[in-house]
C-alpha positions in Angstrom: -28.3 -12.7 63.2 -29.8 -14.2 66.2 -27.4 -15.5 68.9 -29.1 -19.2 68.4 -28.6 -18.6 64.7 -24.8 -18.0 65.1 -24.8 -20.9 67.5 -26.0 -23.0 64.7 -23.8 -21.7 62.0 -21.1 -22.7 64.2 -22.3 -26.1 64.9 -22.7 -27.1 61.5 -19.7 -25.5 60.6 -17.6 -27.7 63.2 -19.3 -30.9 62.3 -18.5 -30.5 58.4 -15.0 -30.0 59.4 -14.7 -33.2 61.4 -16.2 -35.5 59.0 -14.1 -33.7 55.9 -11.4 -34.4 57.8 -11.8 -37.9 58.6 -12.5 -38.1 55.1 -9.7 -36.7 53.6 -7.4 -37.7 56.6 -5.3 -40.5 54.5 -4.8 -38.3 51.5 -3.3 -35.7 54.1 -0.7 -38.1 55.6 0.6 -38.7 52.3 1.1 -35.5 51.3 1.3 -33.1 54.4 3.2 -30.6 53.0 1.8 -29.7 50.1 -1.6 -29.8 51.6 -0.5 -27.7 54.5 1.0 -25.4 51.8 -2.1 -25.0 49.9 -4.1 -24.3 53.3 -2.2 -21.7 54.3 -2.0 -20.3 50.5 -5.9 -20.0 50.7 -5.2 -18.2 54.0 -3.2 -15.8 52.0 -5.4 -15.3 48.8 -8.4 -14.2 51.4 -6.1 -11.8 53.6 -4.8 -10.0 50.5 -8.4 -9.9 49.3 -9.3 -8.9 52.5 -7.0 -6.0 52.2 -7.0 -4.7 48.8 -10.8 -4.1 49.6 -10.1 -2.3 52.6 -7.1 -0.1 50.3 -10.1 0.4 47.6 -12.6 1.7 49.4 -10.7 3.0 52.2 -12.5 6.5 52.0 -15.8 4.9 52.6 -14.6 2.3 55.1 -14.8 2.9 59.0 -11.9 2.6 61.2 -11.7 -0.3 62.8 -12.2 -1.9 59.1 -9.0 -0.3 58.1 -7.5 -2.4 60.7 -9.2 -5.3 59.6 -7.7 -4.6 56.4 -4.4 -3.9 57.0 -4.1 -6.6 59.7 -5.5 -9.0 57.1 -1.9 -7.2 55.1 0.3 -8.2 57.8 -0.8 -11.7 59.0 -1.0 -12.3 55.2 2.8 -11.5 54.9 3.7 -13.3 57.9 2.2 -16.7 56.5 3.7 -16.5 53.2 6.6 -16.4 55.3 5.6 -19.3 57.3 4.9 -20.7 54.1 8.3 -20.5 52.7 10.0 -21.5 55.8 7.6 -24.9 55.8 8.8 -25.6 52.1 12.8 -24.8 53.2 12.7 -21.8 50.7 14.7 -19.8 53.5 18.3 -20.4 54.5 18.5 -20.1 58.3 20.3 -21.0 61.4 16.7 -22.1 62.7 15.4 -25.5 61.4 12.5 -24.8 58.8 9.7 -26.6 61.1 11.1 -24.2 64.1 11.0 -21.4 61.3 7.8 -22.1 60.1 6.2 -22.3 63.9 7.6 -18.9 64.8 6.0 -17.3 61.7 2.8 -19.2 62.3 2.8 -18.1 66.3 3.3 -14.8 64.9 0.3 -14.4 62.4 -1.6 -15.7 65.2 -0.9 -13.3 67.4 -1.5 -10.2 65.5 -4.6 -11.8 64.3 -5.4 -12.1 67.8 -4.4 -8.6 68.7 -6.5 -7.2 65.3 -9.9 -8.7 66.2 -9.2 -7.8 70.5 -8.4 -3.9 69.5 -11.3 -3.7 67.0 -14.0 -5.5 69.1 -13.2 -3.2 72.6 -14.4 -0.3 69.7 -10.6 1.3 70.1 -10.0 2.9 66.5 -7.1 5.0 64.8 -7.3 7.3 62.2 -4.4 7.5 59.8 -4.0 8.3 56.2 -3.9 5.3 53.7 -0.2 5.5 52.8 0.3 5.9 56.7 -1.6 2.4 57.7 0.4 1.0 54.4 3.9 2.5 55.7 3.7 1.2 59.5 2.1 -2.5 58.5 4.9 -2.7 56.4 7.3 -1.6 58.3 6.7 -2.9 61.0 5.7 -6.9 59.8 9.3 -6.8 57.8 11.4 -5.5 61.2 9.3 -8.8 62.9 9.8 -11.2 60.1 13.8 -10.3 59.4 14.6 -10.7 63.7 12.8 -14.1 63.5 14.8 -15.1 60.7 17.7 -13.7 62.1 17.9 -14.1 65.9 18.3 -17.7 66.4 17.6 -17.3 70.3 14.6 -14.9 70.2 12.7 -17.5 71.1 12.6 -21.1 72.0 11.9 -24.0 70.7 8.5 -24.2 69.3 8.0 -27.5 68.0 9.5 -31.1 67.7 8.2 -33.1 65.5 7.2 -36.4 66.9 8.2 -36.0 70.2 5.4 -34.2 72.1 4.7 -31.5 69.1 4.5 -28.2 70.8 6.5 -27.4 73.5 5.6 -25.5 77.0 6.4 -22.1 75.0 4.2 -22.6 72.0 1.2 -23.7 74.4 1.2 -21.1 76.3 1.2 -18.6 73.6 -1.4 -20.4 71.9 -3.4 -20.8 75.3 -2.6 -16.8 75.2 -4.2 -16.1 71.4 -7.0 -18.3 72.4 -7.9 -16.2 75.6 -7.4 -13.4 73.1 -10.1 -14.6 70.9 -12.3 -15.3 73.8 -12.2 -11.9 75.1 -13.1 -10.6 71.4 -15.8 -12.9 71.4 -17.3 -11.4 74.5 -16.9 -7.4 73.4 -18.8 -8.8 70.7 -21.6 -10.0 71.8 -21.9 -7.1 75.0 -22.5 -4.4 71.9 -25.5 -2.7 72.2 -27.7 -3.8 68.9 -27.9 -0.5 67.6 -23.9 -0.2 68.0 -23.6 -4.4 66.5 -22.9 -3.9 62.1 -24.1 -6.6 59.3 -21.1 -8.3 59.6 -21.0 -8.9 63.4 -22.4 -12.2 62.9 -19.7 -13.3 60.3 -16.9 -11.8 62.9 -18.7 -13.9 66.0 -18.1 -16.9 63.4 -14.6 -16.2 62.6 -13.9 -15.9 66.4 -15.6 -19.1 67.4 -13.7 -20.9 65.1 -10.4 -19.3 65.9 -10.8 -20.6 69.5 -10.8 -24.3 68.9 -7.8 -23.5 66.1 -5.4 -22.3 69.1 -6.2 -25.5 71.7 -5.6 -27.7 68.3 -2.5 -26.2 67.8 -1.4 -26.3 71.1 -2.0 -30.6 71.6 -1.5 -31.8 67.9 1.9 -34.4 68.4 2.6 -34.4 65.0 1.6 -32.0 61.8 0.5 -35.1 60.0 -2.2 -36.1 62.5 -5.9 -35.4 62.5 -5.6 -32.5 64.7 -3.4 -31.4 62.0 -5.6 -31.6 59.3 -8.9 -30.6 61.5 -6.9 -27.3 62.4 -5.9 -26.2 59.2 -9.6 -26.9 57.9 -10.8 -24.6 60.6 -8.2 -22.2 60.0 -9.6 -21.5 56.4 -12.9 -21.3 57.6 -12.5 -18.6 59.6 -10.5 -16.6 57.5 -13.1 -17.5 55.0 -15.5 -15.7 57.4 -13.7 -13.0 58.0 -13.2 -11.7 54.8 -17.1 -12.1 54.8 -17.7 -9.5 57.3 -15.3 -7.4 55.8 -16.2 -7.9 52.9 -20.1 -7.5 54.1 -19.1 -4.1 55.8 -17.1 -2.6 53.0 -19.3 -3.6 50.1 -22.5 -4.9 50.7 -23.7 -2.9 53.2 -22.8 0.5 51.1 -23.8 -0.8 47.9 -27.5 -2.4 50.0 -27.7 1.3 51.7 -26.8 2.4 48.2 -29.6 0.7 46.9 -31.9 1.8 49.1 -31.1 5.6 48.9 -31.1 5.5 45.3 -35.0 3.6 45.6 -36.0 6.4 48.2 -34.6 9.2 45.4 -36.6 7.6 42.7 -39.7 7.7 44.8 -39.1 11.2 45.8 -37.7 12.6 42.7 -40.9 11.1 40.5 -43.8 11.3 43.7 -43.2 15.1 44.2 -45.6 17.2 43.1 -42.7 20.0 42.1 -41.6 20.2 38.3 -38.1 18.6 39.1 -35.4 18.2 35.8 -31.8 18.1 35.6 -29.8 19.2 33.0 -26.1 19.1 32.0 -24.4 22.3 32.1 -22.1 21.5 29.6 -24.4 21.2 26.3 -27.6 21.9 28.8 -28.9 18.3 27.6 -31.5 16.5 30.3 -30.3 13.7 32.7 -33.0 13.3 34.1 -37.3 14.5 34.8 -39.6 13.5 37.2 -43.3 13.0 36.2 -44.7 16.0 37.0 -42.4 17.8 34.4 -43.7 15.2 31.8 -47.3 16.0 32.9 -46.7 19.7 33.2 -44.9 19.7 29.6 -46.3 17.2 27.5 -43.0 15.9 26.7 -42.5 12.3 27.5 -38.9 11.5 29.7 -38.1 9.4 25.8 -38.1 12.4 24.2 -36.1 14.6 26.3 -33.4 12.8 28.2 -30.1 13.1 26.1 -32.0 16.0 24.3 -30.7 19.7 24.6 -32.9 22.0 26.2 -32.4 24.4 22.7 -34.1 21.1 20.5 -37.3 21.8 22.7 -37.2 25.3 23.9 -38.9 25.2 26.9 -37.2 28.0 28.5 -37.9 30.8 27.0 -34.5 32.9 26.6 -34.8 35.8 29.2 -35.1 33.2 31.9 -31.7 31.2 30.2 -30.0 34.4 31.1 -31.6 34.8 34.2 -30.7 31.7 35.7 -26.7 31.8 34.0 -25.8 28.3 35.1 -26.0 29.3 39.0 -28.1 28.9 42.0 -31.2 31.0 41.8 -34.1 31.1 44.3 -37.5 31.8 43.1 -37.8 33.5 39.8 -40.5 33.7 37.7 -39.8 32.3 33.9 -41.4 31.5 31.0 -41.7 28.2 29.4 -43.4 26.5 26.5 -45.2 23.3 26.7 -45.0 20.8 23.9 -48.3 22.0 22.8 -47.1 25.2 22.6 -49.1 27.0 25.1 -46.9 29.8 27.2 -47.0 29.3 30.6 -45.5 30.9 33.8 -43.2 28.7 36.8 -41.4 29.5 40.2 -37.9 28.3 39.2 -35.2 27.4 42.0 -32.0 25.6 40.8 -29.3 24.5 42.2 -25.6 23.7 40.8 -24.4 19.4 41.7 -22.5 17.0 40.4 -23.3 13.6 38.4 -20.7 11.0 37.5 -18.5 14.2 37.8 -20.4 15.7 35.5 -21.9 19.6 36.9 -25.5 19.8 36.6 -28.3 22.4 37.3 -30.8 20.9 39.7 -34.5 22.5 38.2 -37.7 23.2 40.4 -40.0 24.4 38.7 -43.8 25.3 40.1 -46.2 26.3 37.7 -47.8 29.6 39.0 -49.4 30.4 35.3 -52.8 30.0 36.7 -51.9 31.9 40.3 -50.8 34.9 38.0 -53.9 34.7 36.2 -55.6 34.8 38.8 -54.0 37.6 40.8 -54.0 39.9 37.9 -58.1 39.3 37.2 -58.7 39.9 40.9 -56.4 43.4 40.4 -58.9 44.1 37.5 -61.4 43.6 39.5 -60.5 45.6 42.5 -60.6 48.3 39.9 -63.8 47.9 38.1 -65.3 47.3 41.8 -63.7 50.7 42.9 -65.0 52.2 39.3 -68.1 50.8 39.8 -69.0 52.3 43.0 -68.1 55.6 41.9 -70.5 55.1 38.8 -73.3 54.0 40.9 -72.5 56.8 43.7 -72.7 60.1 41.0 -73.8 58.3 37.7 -77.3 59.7 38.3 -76.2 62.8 40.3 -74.5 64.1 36.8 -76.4 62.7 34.1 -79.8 64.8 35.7 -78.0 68.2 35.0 -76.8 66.7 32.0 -80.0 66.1 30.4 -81.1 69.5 31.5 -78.5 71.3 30.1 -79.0 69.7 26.8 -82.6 70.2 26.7 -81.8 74.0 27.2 -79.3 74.0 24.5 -81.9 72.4 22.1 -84.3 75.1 23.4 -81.8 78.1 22.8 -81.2 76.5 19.1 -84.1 76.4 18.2 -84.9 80.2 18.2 -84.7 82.4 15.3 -82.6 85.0 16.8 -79.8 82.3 18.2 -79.6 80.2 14.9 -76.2 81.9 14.0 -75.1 80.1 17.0 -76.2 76.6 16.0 -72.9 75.5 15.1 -71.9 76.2 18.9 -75.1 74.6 20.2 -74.9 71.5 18.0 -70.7 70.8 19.7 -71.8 71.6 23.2 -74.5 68.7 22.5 -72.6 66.2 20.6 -70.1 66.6 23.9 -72.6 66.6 26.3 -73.1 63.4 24.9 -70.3 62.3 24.9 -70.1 62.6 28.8 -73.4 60.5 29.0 -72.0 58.0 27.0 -69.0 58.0 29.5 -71.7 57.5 32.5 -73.4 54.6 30.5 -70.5 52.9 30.4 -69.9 53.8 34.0 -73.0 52.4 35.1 -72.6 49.0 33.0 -69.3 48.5 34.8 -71.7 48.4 38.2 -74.0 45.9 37.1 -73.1 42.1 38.9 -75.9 40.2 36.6 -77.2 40.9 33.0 -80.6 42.3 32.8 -82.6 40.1 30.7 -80.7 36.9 30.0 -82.8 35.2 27.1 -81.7 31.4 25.0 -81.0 32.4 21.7 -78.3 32.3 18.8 -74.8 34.4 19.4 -75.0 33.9 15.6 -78.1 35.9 15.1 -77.4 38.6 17.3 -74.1 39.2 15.1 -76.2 38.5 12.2 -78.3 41.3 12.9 -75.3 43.4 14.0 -73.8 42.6 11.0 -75.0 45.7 8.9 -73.8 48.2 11.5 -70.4 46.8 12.0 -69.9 46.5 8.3 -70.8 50.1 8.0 -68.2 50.4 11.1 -65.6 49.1 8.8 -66.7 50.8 5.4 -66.0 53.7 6.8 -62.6 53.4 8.1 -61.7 51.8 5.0 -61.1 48.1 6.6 -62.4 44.9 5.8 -64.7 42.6 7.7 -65.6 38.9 7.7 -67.9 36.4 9.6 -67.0 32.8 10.1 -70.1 31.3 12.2 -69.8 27.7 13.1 -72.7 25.7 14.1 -73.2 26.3 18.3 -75.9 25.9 20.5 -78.2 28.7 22.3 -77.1 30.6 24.9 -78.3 32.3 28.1 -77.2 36.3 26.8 -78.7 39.3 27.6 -78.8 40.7 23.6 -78.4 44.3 24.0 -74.8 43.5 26.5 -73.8 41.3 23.9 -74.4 43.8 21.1 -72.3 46.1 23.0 -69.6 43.9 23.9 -69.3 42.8 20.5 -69.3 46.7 19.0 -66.5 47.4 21.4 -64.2 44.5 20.3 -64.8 45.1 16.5 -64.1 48.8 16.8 -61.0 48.0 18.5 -59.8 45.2 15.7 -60.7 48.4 12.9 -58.8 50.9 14.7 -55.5 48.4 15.5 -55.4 48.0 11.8 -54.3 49.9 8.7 -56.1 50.9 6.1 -57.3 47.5 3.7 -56.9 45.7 7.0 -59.2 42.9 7.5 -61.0 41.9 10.8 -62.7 38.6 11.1 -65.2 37.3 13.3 -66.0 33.7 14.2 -67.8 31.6 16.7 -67.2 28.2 17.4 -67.5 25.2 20.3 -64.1 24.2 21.8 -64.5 21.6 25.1 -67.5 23.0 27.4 -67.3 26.4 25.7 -68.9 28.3 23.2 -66.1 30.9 22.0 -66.5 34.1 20.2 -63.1 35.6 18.7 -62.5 38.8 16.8 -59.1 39.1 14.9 -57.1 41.8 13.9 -54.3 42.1 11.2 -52.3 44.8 13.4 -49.0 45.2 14.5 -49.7 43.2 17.8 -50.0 44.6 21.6 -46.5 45.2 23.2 -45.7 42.9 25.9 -45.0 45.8 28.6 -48.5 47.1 28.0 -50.2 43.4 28.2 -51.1 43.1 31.9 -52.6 46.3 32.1 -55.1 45.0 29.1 -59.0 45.5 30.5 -58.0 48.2 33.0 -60.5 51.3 33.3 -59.5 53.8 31.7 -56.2 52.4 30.1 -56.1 53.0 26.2 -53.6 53.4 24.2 -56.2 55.6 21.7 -56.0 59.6 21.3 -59.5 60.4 22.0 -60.4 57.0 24.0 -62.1 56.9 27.4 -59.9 53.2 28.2 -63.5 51.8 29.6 -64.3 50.1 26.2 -62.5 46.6 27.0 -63.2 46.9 30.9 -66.6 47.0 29.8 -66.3 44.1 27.6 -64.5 42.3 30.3 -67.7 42.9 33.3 -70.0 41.4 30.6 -68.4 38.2 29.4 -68.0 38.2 33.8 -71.7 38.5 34.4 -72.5 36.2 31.1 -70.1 33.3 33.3 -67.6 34.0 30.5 -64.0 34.9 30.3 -61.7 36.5 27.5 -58.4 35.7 26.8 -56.1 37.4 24.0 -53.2 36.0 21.8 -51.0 38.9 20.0 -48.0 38.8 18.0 -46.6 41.2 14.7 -49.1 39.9 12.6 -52.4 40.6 14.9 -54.3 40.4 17.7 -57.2 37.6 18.7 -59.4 38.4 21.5 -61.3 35.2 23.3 -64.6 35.5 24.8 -65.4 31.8 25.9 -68.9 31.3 27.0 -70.2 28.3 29.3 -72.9 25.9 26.9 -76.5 25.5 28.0 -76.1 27.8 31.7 -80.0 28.5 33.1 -78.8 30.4 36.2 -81.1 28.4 38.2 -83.3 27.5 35.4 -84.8 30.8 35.2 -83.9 31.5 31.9 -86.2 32.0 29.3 -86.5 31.1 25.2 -86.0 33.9 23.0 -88.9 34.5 21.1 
């Protein structure tokens, strides 16, 4: 607050003292006693407040609060003291109003003394039972030689006849110059030094100053100076246990507030996967909104919820992670869709409520992966392909000439008894230029002859030759066509991309095995899928899926799929496969209506 806002405060505060006084002046004279009793119980009831915060939240409260706190302890002591002296509860040598002064001169001192240590910024750091053991201590060794050393010392007060004497107004002059001096280490802080409660302790201050040259002129206790004292006395107090009160509680619970706001905004703005999950039971506290986005699972579903009612994590990465920090792994999740996916995980072991949690960061890297591994591939097929385009031609010339020679040498009459021979060397040497075809194909970067027409027709004329295919390895084949579009397709790639996934469905299969073919739109694609009934691909072969010369076949060349894969590539396409122990579907998703430049023509 402003140092014209304080100066207001107190203005107001002083002038609604005066007049409540004057208005309740009579009422006081009749029953001083009592009145004065219940004033100084307030007095009490805010000290004791005043500390049992401070003993509370004494962890979390700064030094020269736990002075505050335990001051508020000992001056509270010392006026129920003064209390019971004013009401002759105590059987002295001292006369009770004598009695009563000494405690009151007392409490006002180490009020003084409180507010003067903690405003010059002087601190002490003890334990709690420490600050509990010397207040007491040291407040009943005061209290017990007041009440037992008549001559400690002197009079204080005498009841109409002058009211204080020389001794009480100069330690009351003394307390005030106390205060004054408080006053002005307040208000020299440096802002950034000054706390939320400053204000309420310039306040407290400001009244305590008039309090000590009240007490110190008042002739009797029953007079308006009396009254207006006491008033004032409860006013600050009252403001005091503000600023502590301010300091101790508001201000942690506001900064509280405020942290727990910034975590919110953090926790759901960050673009991170972030849940938190109970160790004990692994049920979710807590997930931001990019887990719900990332998942599909609204934070209604999941919070409360096990992690095994969802089974997200898939159970290599539970064993991965063992309830302990881990930096960086790459798991497996599922979303609520039920699409497998791939995240960075990092987690981190805190505490809730008392309750230890694992801290989850997840980054999805599913598409990353993807995308390293097809950029692998096609380093490969780029390294393949310039070795088919640098010696394709180079061998199949003395290929060709070989064969014709062969043909030549069978032909004759004499040589016939080594037909046999002749017809092996070229079925072989045809094989090799079937090799090179393939070789070449992998080179290409753009189909040939890309034409609109059906996908259906093409496999409708295929049709014959792949159920021939399947006749004679004793397998089943079936055709689901859905209604799509025209495409841009070179026919003859197409024809040989979709020979080489059908032979591979017949072969994965057993015997009676059935293979099915269907097309169909899904989103922005037209896809064409081919579906086995075999045992499934094992996972530790999976990534290496579309590499040259990978296979997994006795007498295969491992180019068939690579092949596949480089035309769905140049047809804008992609393939994707799903496998598991009851088959195999391989994906080829093709873009819908794609001109390349609107050079595409109709098929006739």
């Amino acid at each position: 607050m402003a140092e014209s806002q304080i100066g207001a405060g107190y203005a107001a505060i002083v002038l609604s003292a005066v007049l409540i006084t004057a208005l309740f002046l009579p009422f006081w004279q009749s029953h001083t006693v009592i009145i004065h009793a219940i004033f100084e119980l307030l007095c009490v009831v805010l000290a004791l407040s005043g500390f049992i915060i401070t003993w509370i939240l004494f962890e979390k409260g700064k030094p020269e609060c736990h002075l505050f706190g335990f001051g508020f302890l000992s001056v509270g002591l010392f006026t129920v003291f003064h209390i019971g002296a004013l009401l002759g509860f105590f059987s002295s040598p001292i006369d009770p109003p004598n009695l009563a002064g000494r405690y009151w001169v007392t409490a006002r001192f180490v009020e003084a003394l409180v507010l003067l240590i903690a405003s010059a910024g002087l601190s002490f750091r003890f334990h709690r039972w420490a600050w509990l053991f010397l207040t007491l201590s040291g407040t009943l060794a005061v209290s017990l030689a007041i009440f037992l050393i008549p001559d400690l010392l002197p009079k204080l007060f005498i009841e109409e006849q002058g009211g204080s004497t020389a001794t009480k107004i100069f330690l009351e002059m003394l307390i005030t110059g106390m205060f004054f001096a408080s006053v002005v280490f307040q208000l020299r802080r440096a802002p950034s030094r000054q706390s939320g409660y400053t204000r309420y302790v310039i306040l407290a201050l400001l009244l305590a100053i008039p309090v000590g040259a009240l007490s110190s002129v008042f002739p009797s206790m029953r007079s308006y100076n009396g009254l207006l004292l006491h008033a004032l006395k409860v006013s600050y107090y009252y403001f005091l246990f503000q600023g502590l009160f301010v300091n101790m509680v508001t201000s942690p619970y506001r900064e509280l507030t405020m942290a727990s706001q910034r975590f919110y905004k953090i926790f759901h703005a960050s673009p991170a996967s972030i849940s938190i999950v109970s160790i004990q039971g692994y049920r979710y506290v807590d997930v931001n909104e990019a887990w719900v986005k990332l998942t599909g699972y609204s934070r209604e579903e999941v919070i409360g919820r096990s992690q095994q009612e969802f089974g997200c994590l898939s159970r290599e990465t539970h064993l991965a992670i063992a309830n302990r920090p881990v930096q960086n792994i790459i798991g497996k999740f599922t979303t609520k869709n039920g699409e497998a996916r791939e995240g960075m995980i990092t987690t981190e072991v805190i505490e809730l409520d008392g309750v230890p949690c694992l801290f989850y960061v997840t980054i999805d890297v599913t598409e990353k992966n993807r995308f390293e591994r097809e950029l692998a591939r096609l380093d490969r097929l780029n390294l393949v392909g310039q070795v088919a385009a640098g010696i394709g031609h180079e061998i199949r010339n003395p290929l060709t000439t070989v064969r014709g020679f062969l043909q030549l040498f069978g032909s004759k009459e004499d040589l016939v008894k080594y037909e046999e021979y002749f017809q092996l060397m070229i079925s072989e040497l045809d094989r090799a230029n079937e090799i090179i075809t393939e070789f070449l194909s992998l080179a290409k970067t753009k189909p040939k002859r890309p034409l609109f027409q059906d996908l259906n027709q093409i496999i409708h004329n295929l049709h014959p030759l792949l159920m021939a295919q399947a006749f004679k390895k004793d397998r089943h084949l079936v055709t689901e066509l859905g209604a799509i579009p025209p495409l841009a397709l070179d026919e003859n790639e197409i024809r040989q991309l979709l020979l080489n996934l059908v032979n591979n469905a017949l072969d994965a299969m057993k015997k009676r095995g059935t293979a099915t073919i269907r097309t169909y739109i899904q989103g922005e694609r037209v896809v064409l899928s081919v579906t086995d009934q075999g045992e499934g691909i094992p996972k530790e072969i999976q990534s290496q899926i579309g590499t040259p010369f990978f296979t997994t076949k006795a007498h295969g060349t491992g180019l068939g799929l690579a092949t596949c894969y480089t035309i769905a590539e140049r047809h804008h396409g992609r393939i994707d496969f799903e496998t598991g122990p009851k088959g195999t579907t391989f994906f080829v998703a093709f873009p819908l209506a794609e001109q390349e430049g609107g050079n595409v023509e109709r098929a006739s």
